[in-house]
C-alpha positions as CSV (number, residue, x, y, z in Angstrom):
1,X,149.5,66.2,145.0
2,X,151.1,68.5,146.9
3,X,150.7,72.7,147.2
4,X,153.5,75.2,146.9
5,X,153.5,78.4,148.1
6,X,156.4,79.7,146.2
7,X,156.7,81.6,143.0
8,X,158.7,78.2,141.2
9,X,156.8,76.1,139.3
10,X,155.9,72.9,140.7
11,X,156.8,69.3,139.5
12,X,154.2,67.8,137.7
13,X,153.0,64.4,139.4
14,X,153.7,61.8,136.6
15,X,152.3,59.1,138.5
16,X,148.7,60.3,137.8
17,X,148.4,62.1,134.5
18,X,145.4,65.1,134.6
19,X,142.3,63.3,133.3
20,X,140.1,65.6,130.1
21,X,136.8,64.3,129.6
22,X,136.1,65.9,126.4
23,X,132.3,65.8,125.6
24,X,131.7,65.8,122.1
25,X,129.5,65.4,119.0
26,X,131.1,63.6,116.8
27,X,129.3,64.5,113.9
28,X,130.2,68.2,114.5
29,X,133.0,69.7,112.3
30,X,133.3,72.5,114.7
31,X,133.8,69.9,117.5
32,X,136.5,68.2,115.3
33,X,138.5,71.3,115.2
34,X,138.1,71.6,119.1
35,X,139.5,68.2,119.7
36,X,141.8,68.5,117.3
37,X,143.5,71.9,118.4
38,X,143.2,70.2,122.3
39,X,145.4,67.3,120.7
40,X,147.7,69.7,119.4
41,X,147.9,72.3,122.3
42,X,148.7,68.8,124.5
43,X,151.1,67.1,122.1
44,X,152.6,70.5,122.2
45,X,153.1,71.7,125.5
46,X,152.7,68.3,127.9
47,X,155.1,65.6,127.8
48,X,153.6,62.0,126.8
49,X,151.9,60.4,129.4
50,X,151.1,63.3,131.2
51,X,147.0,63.8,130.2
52,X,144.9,61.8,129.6
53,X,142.3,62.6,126.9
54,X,139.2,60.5,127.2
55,X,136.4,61.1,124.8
56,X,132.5,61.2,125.3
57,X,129.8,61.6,123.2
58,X,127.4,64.1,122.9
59,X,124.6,65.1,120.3
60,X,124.2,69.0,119.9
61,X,120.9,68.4,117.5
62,X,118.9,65.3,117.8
63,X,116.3,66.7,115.2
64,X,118.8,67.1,112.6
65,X,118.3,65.8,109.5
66,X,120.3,62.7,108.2
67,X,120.2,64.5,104.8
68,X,123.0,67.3,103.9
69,X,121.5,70.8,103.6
70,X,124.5,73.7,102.8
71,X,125.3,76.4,105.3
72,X,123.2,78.8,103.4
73,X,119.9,76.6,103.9
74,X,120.6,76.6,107.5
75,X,121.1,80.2,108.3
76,X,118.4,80.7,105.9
77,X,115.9,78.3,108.2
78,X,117.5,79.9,111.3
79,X,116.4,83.2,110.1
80,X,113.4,82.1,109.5
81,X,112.5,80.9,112.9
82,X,114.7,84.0,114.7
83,X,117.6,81.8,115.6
84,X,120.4,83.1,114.2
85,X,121.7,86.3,114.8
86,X,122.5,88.4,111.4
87,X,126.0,89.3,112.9
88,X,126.4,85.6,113.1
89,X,126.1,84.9,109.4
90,X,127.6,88.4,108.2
91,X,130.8,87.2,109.7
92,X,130.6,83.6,108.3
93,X,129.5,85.1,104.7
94,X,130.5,88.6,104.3
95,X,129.8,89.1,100.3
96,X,126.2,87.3,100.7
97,X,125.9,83.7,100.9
98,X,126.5,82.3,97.3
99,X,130.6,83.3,98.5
């Protein structure tokens, strides 16, 4: 790869695309909507072959539970041990929780 000094834009080296590792939970649906708008954002702006997305896979919580609980249990357990911030859940749920 080579380095410019000058104010054009330089040629991107096709013969060895940029490499994302992506580290991930997979069970996250915020960390779907990351990898999802990184697909986009690629698919959009990078010709095809040019990255390289490689994903790896990461678990944010491994004490969580393989039951469902709703969003409202888990701010409500968060508050209760000082986790999450009130600002936090004011912006998710605005009108209260049952919204």
């Amino acid at each position: 790869m080579s380095t410019s000094t000058s104010s054009e834009p330089s040629t991107p080296d096709t013969d060895h695309p940029l490499i994302i590792e992506l580290w991930t939970d997979l069970g996250c649906p915020w960390c779907y909507i990351g990898k999802h708008r990184l697909e986009q954002a690629i698919a959009a702006a990078v010709p095809v072959g040019q990255v390289q997305l490689t994903l790896r896979s990461f678990e944010l919580d491994p004490d969580m539970s393989a039951t469902a609980v709703s969003i409202p249990e888990v701010f409500d357990e968060m508050d209760r041990v000082g986790g999450l911030p009130c600002l936090v859940q004011d912006a998710v749920f605005p009108h209260g929780p049952s919204q």
